[in-house]
C-alpha positions, 0 to 999 in steps of 0.5 A, spaced: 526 487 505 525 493 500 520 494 496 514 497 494 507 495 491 505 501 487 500 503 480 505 505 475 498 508 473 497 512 478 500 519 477 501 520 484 504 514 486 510 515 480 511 522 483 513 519 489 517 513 488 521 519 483 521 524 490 523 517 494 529 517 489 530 510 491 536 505 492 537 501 486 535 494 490 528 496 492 523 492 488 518 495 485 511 491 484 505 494 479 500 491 484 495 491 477 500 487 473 502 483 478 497 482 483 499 481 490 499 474 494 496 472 500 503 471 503 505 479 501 499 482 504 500 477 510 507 480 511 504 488 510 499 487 516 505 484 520 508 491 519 501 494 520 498 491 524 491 491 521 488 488 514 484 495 515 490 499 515 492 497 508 485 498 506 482 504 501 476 507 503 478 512 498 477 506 492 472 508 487 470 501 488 468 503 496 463 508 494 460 504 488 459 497 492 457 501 499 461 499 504 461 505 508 455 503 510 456 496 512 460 493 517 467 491 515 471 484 520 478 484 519 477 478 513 473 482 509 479 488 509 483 482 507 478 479 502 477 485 498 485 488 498 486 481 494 480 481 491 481 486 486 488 491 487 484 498 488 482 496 495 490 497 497 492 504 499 498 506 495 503 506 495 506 502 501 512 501 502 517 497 506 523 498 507 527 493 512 522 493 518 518 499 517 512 500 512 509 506 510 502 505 507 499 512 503 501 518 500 500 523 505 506 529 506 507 526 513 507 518 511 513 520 504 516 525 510 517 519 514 519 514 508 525 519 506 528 519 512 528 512 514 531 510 507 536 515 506 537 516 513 
């Protein structure tokens, strides 16, 4: 698979997908117009191996609603993600058998390399 769950809001996530200069079959999916299903996010903790590896504790919502000072199980990671897009760190990409969560120098490096070999 080919894709990548972006915001076309988000300033950063559009630079990136601009650096990435993608092959013209990934798909590109704006998480708050098309909002991500369980079975997409299922398939995202396959590759990551974690709800919490995909969450955002960087959402604006995260520090609004408290939850560093609670304690977060694997289904309140997942429940959040679907629950409202902003809990979703981005962009996450998947490319083939690989995923790359964030917008991190390392995680965009390690992005390019993969895609575009």
């Amino acid at each position: 698979m080919k894709k990548v769950y972006y915001l076309k809001t988000c300033s950063t996530c559009l630079r990136i997908l601009k650096e990435l200069n993608l092959p013209t079959d990934f798909i590109l999916q704006d998480i708050k117009t098309e909002e991500i299903t369980v079975k997409q996010l299922e398939e995202m903790k396959k590759l990551s191996g974690s709800f919490e590896a995909l969450f955002s504790k960087r959402a604006k919502l995260y520090k609004e609603m408290d939850l560093k000072n609670q304690i977060l199980k694997k289904a309140d990671y997942k429940q959040y993600i679907l629950e409202h897009y902003t809990f979703l760190s981005r962009p996450v990409i998947l490319f083939n058998n690989h995923i790359f969560i964030g917008n991190s120098k390392k995680t965009i490096e390690q992005a390019k390399q993969v895609i575009h070999g």
